[in-house]
ZADOBA-556906 format. One record per residue: x, y, z of N, C-alpha, C in turn; residue in three letters. Coordinates in nm, 2 decimals. Layout:
BEGIN
+--------+--------+--------+--------+--------+--------+--------+--------+--------+--------+
|    nc1 |    nc2 |    nc3 |   cac1 |   cac2 |   cac3 |    cc1 |    cc2 |    cc3 | residu |
+--------+--------+--------+--------+--------+--------+--------+--------+--------+--------+
|      X |      Y |      Z |      X |      Y |      Z |      X |      Y |      Z |    ALA |
...
+--------+--------+--------+--------+--------+--------+--------+--------+--------+--------+
***
This chain:
BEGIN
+--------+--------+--------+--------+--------+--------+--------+--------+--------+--------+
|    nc1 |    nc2 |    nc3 |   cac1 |   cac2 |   cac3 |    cc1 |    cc2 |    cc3 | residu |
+--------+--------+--------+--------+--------+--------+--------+--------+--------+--------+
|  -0.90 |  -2.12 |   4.38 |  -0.82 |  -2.22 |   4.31 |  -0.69 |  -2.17 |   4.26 |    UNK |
|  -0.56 |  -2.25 |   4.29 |  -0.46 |  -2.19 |   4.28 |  -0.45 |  -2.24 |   4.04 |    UNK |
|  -0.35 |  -2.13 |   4.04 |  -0.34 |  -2.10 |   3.93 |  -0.20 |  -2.22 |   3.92 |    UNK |
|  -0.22 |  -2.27 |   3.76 |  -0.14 |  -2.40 |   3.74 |  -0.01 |  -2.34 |   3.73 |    UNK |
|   0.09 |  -2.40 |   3.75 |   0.26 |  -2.35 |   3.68 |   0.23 |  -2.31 |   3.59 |    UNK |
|   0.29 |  -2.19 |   3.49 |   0.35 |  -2.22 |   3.39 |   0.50 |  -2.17 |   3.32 |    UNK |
|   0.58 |  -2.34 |   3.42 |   0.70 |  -2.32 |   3.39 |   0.72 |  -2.44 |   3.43 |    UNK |
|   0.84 |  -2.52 |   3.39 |   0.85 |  -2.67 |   3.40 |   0.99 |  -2.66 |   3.53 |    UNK |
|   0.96 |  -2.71 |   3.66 |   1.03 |  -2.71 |   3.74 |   1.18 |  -2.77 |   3.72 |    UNK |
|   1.15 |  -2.83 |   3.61 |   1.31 |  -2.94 |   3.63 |   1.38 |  -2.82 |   3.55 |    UNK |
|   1.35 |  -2.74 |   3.42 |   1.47 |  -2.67 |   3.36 |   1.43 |  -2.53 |   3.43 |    UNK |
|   1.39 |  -2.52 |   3.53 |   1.43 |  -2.37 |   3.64 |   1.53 |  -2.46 |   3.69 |    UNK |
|   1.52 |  -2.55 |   3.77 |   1.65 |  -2.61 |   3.84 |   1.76 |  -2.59 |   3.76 |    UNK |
|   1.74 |  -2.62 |   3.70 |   1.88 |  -2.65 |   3.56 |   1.94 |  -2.55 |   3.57 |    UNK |
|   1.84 |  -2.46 |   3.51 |   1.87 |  -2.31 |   3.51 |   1.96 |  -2.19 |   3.65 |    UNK |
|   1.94 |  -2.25 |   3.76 |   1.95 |  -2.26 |   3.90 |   2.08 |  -2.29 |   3.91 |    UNK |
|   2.06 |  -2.44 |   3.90 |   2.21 |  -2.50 |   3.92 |   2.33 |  -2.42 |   3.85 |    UNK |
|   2.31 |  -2.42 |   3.71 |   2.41 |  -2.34 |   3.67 |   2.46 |  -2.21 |   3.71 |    UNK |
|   2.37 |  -2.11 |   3.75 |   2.46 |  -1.98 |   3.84 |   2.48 |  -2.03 |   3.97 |    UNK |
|   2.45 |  -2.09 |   4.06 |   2.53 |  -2.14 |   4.19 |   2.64 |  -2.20 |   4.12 |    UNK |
|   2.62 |  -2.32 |   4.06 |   2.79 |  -2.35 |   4.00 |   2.91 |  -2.28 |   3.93 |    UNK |
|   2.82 |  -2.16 |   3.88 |   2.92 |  -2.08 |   3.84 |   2.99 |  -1.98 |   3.95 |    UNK |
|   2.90 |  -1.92 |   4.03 |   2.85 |  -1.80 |   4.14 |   2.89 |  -1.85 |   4.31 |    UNK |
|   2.81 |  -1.96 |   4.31 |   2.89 |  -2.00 |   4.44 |   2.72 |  -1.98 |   4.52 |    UNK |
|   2.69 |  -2.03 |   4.63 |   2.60 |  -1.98 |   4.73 |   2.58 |  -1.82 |   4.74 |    UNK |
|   2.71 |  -1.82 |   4.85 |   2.70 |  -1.66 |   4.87 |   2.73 |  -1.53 |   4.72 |    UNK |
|   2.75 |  -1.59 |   4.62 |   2.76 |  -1.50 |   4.49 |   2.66 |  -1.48 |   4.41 |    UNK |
|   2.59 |  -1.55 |   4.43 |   2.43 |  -1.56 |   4.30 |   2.35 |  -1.51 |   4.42 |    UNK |
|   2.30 |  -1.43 |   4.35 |   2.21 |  -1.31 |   4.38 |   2.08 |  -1.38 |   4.35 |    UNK |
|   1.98 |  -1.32 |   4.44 |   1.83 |  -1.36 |   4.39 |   1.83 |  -1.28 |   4.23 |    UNK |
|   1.88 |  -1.18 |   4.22 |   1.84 |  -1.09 |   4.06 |   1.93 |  -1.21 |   3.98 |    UNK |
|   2.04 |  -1.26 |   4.00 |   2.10 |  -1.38 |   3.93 |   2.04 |  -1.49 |   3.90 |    UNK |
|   2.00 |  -1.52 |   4.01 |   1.87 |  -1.65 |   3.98 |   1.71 |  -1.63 |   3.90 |    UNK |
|   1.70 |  -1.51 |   3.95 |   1.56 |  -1.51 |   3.91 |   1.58 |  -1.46 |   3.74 |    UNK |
|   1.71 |  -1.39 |   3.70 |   1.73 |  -1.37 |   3.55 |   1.76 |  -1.48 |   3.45 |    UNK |
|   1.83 |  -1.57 |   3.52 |   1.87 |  -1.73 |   3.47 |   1.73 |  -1.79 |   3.47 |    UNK |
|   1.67 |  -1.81 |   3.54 |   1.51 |  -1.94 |   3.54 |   1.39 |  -1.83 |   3.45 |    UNK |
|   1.39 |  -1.71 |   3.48 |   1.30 |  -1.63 |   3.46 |   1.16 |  -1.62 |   3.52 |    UNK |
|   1.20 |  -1.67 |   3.63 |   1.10 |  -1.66 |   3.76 |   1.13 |  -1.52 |   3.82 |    UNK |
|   1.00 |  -1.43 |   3.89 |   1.00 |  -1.31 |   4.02 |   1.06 |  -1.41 |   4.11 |    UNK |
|   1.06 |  -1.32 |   4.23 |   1.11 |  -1.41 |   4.38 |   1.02 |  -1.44 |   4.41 |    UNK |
|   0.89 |  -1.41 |   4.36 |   0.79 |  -1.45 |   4.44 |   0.76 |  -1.59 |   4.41 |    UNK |
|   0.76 |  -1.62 |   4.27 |   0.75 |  -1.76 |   4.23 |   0.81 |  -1.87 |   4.25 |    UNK |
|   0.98 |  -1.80 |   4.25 |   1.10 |  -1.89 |   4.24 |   1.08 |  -1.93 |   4.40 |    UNK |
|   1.03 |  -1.86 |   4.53 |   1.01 |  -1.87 |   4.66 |   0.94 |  -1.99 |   4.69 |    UNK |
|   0.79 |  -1.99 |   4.59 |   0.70 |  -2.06 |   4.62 |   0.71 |  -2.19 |   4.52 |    UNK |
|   0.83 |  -2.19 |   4.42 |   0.80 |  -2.32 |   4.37 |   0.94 |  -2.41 |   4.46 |    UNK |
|   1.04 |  -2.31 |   4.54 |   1.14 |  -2.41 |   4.56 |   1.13 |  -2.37 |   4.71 |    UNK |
|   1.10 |  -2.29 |   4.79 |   1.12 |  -2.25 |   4.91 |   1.26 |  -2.10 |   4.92 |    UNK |
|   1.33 |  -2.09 |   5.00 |   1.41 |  -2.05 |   5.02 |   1.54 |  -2.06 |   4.90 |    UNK |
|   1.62 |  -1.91 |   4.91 |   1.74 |  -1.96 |   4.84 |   1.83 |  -2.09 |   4.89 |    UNK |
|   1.87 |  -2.12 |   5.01 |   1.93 |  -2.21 |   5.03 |   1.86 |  -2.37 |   4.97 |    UNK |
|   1.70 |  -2.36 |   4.98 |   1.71 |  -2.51 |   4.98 |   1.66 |  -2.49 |   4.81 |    UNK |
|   1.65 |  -2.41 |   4.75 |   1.70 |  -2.40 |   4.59 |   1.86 |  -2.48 |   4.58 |    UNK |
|   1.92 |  -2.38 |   4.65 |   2.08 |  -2.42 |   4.66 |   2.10 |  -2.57 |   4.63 |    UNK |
|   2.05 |  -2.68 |   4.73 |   2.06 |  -2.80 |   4.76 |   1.98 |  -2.86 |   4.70 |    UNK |
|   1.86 |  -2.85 |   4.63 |   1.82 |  -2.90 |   4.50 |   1.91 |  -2.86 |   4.42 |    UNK |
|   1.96 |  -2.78 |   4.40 |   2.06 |  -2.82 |   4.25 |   2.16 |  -2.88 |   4.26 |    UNK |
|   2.19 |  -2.88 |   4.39 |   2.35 |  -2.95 |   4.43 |   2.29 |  -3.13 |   4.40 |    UNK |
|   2.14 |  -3.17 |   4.47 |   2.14 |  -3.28 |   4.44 |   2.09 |  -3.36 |   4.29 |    UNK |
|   2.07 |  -3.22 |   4.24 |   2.03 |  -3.21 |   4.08 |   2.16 |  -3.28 |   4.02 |    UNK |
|   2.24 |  -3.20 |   4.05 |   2.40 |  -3.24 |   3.98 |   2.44 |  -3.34 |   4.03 |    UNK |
|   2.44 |  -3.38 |   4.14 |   2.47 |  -3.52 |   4.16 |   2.39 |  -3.63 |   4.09 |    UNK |
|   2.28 |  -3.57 |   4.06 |   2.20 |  -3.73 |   3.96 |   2.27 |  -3.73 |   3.81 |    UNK |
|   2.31 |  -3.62 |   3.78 |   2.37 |  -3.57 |   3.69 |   2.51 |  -3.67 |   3.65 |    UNK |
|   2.61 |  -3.66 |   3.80 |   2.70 |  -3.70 |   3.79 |   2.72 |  -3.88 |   3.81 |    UNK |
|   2.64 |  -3.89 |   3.87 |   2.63 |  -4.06 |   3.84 |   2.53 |  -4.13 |   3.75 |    UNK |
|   2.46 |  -4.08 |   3.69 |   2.43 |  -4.07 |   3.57 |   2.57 |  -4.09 |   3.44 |    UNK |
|   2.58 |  -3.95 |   3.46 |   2.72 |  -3.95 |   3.35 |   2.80 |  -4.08 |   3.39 |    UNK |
|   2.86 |  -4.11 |   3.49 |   2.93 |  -4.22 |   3.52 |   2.90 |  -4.37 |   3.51 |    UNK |
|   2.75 |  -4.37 |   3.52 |   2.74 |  -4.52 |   3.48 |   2.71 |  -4.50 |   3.31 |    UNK |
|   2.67 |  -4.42 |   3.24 |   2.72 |  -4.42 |   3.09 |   2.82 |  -4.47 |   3.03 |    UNK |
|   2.89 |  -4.42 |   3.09 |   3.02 |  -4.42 |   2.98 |   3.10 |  -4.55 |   3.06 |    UNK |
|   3.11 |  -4.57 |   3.17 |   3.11 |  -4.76 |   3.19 |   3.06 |  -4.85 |   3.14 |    UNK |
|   2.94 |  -4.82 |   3.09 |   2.83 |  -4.92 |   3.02 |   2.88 |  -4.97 |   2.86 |    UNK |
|   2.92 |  -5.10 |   2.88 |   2.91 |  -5.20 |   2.78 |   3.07 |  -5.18 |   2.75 |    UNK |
|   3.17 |  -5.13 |   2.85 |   3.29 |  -5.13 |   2.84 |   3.38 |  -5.15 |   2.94 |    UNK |
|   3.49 |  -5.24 |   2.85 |   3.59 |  -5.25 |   3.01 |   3.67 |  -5.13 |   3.07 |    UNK |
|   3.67 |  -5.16 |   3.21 |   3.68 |  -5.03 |   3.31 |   3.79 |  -4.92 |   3.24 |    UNK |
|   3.89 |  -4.99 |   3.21 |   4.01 |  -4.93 |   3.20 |   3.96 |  -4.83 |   3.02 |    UNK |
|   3.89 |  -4.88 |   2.99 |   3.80 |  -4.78 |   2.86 |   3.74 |  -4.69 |   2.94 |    UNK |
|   3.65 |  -4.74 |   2.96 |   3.54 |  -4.65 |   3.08 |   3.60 |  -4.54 |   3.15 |    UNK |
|   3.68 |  -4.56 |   3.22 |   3.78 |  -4.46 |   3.31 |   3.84 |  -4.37 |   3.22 |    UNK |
|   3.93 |  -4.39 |   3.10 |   3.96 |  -4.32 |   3.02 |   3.85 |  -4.22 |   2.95 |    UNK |
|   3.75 |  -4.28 |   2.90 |   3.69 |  -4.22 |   2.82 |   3.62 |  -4.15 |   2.95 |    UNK |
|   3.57 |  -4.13 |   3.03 |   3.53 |  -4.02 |   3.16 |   3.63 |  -3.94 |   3.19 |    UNK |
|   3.80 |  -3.93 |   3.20 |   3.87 |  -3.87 |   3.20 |   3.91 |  -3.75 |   3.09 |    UNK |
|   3.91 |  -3.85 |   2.95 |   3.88 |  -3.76 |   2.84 |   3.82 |  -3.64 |   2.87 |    UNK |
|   3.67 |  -3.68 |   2.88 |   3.59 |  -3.57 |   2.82 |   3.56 |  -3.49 |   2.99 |    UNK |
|   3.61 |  -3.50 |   3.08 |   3.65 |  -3.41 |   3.17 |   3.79 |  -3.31 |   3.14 |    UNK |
|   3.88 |  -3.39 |   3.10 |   3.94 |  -3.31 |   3.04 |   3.91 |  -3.23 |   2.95 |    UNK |
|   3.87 |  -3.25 |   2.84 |   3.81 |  -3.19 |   2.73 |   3.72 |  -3.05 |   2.81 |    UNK |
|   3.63 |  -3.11 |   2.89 |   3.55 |  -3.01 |   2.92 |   3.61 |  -2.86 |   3.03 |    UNK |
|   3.76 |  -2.92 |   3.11 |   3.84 |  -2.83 |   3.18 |   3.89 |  -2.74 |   3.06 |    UNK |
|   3.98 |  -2.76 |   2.95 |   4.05 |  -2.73 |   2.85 |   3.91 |  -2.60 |   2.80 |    UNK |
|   3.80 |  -2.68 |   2.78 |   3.74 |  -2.59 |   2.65 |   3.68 |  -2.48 |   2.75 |    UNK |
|   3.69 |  -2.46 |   2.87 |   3.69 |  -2.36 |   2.97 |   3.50 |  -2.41 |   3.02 |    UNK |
|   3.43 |  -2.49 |   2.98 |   3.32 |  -2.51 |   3.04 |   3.33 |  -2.61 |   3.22 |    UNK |
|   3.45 |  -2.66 |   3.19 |   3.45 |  -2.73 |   3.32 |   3.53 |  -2.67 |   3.42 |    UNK |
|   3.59 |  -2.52 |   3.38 |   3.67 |  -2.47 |   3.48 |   3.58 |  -2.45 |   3.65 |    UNK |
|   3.49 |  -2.46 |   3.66 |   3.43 |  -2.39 |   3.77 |   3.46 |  -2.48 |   3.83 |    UNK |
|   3.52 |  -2.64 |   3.80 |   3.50 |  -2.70 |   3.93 |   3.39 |  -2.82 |   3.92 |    UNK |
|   3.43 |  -2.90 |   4.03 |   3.29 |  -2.98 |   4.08 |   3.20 |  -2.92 |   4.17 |    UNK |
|   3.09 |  -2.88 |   4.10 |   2.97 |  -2.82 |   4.20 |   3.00 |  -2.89 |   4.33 |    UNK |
|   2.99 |  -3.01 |   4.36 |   3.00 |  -3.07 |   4.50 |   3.11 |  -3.04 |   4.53 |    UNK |
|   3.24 |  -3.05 |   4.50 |   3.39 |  -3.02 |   4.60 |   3.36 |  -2.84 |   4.63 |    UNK |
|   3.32 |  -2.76 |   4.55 |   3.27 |  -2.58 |   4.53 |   3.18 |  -2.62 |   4.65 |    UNK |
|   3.06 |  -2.68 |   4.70 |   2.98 |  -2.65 |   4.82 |   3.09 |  -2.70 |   4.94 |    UNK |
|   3.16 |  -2.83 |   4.95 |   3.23 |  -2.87 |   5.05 |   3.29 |  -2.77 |   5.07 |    UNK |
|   3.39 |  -2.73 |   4.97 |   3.47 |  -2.55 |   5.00 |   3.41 |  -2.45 |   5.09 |    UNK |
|   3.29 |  -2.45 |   5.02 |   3.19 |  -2.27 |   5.06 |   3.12 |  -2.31 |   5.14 |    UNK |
|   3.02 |  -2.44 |   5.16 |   2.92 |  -2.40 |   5.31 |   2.98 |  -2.56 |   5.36 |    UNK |
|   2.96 |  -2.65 |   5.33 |   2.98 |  -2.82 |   5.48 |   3.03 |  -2.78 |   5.55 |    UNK |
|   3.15 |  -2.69 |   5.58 |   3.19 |  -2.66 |   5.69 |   3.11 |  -2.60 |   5.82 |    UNK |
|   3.00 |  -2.51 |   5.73 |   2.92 |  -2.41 |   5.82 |   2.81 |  -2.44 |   5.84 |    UNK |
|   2.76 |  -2.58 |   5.75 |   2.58 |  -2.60 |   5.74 |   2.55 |  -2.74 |   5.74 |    UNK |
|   2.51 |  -2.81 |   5.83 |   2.54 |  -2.98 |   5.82 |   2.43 |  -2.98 |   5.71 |    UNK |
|   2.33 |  -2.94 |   5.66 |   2.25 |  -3.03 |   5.61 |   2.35 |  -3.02 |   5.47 |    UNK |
|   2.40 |  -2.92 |   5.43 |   2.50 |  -2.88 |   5.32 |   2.61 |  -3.04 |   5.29 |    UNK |
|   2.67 |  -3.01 |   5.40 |   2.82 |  -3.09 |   5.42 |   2.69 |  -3.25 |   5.40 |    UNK |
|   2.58 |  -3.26 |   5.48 |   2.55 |  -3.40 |   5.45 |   2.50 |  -3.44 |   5.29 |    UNK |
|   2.44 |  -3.33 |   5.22 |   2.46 |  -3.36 |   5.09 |   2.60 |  -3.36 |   5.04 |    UNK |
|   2.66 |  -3.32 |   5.09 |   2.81 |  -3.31 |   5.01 |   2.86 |  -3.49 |   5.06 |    UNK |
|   2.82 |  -3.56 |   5.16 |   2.85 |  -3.67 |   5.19 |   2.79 |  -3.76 |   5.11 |    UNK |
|   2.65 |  -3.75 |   5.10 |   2.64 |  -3.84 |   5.06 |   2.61 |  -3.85 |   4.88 |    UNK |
|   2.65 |  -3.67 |   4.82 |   2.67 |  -3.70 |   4.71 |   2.84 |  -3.77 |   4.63 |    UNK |
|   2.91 |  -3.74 |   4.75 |   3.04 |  -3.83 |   4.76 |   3.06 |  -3.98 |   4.73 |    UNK |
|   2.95 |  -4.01 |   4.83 |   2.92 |  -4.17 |   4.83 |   2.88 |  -4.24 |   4.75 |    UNK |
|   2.76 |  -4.12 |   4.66 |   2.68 |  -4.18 |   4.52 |   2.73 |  -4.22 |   4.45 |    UNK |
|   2.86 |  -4.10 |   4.41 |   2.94 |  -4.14 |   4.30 |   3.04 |  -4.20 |   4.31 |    UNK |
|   3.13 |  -4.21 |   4.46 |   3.22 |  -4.38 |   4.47 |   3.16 |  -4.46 |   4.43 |    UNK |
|   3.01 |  -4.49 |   4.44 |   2.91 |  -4.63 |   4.48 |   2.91 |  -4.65 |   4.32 |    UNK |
|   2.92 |  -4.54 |   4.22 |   2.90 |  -4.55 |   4.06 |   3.06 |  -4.63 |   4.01 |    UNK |
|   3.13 |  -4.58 |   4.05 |   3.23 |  -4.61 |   4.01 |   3.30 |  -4.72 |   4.07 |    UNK |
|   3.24 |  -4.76 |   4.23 |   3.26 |  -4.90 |   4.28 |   3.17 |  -5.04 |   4.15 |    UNK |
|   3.08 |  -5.02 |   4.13 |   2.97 |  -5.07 |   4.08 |   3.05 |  -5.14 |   3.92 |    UNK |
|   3.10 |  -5.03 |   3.86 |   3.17 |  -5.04 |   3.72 |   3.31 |  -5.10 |   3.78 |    UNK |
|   3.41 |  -5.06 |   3.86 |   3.53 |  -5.15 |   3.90 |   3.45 |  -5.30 |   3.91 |    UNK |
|   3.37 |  -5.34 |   4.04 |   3.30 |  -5.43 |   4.05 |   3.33 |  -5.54 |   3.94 |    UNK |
|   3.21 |  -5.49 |   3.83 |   3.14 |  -5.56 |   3.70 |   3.27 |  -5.60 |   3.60 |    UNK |
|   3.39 |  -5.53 |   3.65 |   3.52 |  -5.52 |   3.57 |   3.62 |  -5.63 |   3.66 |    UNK |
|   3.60 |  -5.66 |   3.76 |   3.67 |  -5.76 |   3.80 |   3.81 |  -5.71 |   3.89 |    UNK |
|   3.78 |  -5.59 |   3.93 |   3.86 |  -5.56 |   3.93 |   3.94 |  -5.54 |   4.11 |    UNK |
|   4.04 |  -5.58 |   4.11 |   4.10 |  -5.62 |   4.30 |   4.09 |  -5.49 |   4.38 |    UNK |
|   4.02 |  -5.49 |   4.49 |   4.01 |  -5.40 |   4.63 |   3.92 |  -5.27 |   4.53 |    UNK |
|   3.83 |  -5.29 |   4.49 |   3.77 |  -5.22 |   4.42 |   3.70 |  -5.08 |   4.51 |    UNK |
|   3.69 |  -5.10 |   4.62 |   3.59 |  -5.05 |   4.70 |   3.67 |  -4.95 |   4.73 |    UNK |
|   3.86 |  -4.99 |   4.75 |   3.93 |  -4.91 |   4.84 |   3.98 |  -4.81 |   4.66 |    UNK |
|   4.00 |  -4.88 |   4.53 |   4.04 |  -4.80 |   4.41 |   3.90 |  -4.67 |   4.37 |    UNK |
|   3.75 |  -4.70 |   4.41 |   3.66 |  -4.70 |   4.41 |   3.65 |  -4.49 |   4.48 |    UNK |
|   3.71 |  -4.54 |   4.58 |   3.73 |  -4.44 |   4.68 |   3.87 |  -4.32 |   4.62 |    UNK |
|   3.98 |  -4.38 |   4.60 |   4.07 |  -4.34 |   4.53 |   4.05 |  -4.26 |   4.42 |    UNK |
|   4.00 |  -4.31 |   4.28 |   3.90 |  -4.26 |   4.18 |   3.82 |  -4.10 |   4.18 |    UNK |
|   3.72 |  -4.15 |   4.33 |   3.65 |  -4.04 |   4.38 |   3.74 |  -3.90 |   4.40 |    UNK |
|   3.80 |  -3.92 |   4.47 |   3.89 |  -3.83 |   4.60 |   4.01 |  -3.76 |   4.44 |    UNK |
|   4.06 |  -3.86 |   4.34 |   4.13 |  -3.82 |   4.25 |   4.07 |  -3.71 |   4.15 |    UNK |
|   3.94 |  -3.77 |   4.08 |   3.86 |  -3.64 |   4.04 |   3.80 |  -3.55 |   4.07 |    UNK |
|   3.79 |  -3.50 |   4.23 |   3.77 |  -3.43 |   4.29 |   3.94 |  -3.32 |   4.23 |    UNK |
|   4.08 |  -3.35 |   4.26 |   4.19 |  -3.32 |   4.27 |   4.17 |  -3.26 |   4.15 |    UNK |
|   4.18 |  -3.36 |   4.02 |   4.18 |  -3.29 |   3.84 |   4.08 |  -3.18 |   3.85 |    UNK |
|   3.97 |  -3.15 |   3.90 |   3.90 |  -3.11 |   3.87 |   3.95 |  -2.92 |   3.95 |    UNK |
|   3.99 |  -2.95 |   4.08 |   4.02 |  -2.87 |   4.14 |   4.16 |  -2.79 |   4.10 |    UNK |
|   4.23 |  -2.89 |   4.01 |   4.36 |  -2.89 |   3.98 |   4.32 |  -2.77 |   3.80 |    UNK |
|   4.24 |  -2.84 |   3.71 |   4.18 |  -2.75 |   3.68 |   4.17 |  -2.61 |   3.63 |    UNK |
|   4.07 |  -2.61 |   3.76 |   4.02 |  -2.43 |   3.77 |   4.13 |  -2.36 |   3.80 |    UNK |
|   4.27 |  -2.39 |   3.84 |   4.39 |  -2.32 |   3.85 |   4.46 |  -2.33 |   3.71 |    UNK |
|   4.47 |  -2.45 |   3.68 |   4.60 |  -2.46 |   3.57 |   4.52 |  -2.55 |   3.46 |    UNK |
|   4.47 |  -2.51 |   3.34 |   4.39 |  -2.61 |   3.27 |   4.47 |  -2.66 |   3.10 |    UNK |
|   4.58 |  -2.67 |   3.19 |   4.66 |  -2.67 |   3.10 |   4.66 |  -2.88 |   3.04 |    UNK |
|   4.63 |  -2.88 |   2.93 |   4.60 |  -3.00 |   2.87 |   4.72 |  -3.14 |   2.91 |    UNK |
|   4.83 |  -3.09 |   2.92 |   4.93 |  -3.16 |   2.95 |   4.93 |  -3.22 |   3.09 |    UNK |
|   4.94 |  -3.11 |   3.17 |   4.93 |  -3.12 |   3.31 |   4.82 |  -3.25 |   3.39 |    UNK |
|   4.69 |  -3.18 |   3.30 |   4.57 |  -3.29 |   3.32 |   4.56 |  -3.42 |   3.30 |    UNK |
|   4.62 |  -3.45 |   3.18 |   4.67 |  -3.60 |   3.08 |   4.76 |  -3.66 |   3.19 |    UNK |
|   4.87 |  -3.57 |   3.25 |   4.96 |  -3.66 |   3.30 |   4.90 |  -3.71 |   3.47 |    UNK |
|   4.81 |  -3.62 |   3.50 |   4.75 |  -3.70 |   3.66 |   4.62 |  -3.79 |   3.61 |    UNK |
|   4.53 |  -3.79 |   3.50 |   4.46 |  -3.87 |   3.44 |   4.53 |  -4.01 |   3.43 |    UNK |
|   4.66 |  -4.01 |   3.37 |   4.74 |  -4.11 |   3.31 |   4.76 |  -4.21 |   3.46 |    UNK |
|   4.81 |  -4.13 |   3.55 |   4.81 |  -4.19 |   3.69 |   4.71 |  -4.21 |   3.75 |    UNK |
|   4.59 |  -4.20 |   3.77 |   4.43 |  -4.25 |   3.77 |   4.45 |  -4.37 |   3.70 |    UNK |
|   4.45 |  -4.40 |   3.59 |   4.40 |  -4.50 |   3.54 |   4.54 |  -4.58 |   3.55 |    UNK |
|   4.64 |  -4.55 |   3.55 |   4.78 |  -4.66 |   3.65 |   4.73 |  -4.72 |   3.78 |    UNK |
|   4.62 |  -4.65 |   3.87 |   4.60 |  -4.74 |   3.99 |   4.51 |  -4.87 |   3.93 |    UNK |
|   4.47 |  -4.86 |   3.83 |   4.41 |  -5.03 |   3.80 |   4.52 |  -5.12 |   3.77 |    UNK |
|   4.65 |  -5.07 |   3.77 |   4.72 |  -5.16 |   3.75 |   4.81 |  -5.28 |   3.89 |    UNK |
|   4.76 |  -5.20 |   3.95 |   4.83 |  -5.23 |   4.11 |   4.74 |  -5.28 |   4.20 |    UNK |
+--------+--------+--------+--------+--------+--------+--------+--------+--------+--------+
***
């Protein structure tokens, strides 16, 4: 009789996710992972498989994460609030140095989609999730060619975010934010 967990699989992930997003694929070490979750290899092996498809559970961890986050703070507000207040507190979180790493998903497109389709196809279609969140909220907001601003949006916070981990300078960030939420004007 196999012996029961005892360890709660969702906050090993958590735990997971965070040194790949900080570390990268090729930088987080099994002694990195297995010191973050506090799993041996031998466990962290058998509760997730391989380091790679550890890797891509947390990549799609963070993506529920991220559309999650995004239909929040849309909710029960008009877009052009909504969009702000998700801008904000990405900003906020580049500034206070926790969001310098980046978007875990644009960091995998960087480091493996190029080299690993199943990678690059979570990177697709965690792309898509979160247009589809932020089409959803344009949508409900009334708002014209939503699907094509929807897309725009996506592709823009990938940029701040990337924009960022170089220069997290509060001004800088305010002022391509400010132009994000100018394309609802047009």
């Amino acid at each position: 009789m196999a012996r029961p967990r005892e360890f709660d699989p969702s906050q090993v992930l958590e735990q997971a996710t965070r040194v790949f997003w900080a570390r990268g694929f090729e930088h987080a070490s099994l002694d990195d992972l297995c010191g973050a979750t506090g799993l041996n290899r031998s466990s962290l092996y058998a509760a997730f498989g391989d380091k790679r498809n550890l890797y891509l559970q947390s990549l799609a961890r963070y993506e529920e994460g991220s559309v999650e986050r995004i239909r929040k703070v849309f909710e029960g507000k008009p877009v052009r609030q909504g969009l702000q207040d998700f801008l904000d507190g990405l900003i906020d979180s580049i500034v206070a140095g926790r969001g310098r790493r980046g978007c875990f998903i644009g960091n995998c497109a960087a480091e493996m989609a190029r080299l690993d389709r199943t990678a690059a196809a979570r990177v697709k279609q965690s792309l898509a999730r979160i247009e589809e969140s932020f089409y959803a909220a344009l949508t409900r907001g009334g708002v014209p060619q939503a699907r094509a601003r929807a897309r725009f949006i996506t592709a823009a916070v990938q940029g701040l975010r990337l924009v960022g981990k170089a220069n997290p300078d509060r001004g800088a960030l305010e002022d391509i934010a400010a132009q994000l939420i100018h394309c609802l004007d047009h």
